[in-house]
C-alpha positions, 0 to 999 in steps of 0.5 A: 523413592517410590514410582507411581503407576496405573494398573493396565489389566487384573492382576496380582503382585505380593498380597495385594489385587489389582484391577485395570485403572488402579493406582499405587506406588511400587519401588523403582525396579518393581514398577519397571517389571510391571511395566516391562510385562505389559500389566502398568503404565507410569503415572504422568505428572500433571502440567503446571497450571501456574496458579499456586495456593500461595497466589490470591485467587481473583473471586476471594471471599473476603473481596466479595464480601467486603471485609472479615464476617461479623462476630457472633451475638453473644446471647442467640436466645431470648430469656426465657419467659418466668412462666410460660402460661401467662407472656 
């Protein structure tokens, strides 16, 4: 499993640079070295809101709308005229 952190001040680690306010994911015991050393802090989870996508949300497309969209014509083009000189 692997630790999220924000890099605190420029540095580098293996091949990789980072600067201040860059985001990675390092192994537990790297990350807590980084972080004992001052150069990251680890990356918060976000609260729970308690919306979730499986939830409908109230300005639904669908609810505004009134139902599915129409299908589309078969045919979007008028037929050509035989000859374009004389309509």
């Amino acid at each position: 499993m692997k630790t999220k952190a924000i890099a605190l001040d420029s540095f580098a680690h293996g091949a990789r640079q980072y600067v201040a306010g860059d985001s990675d994911e390092f192994s537990p015991g790297e990350a807590e070295e980084l972080r004992k050393s001052g150069l990251v802090k680890f990356e918060e989870a976000a609260p729970q809101t308690g919306v979730t996508d499986s939830q409908p949300a109230e300005d639904d497309l669908e609810d505004l709308v009134g139902g599915k969209a129409e299908p589309a014509p078969a045919n979007k083009m008028e037929p050509a005229p035989k000859n374009k000189g004389k309509k």
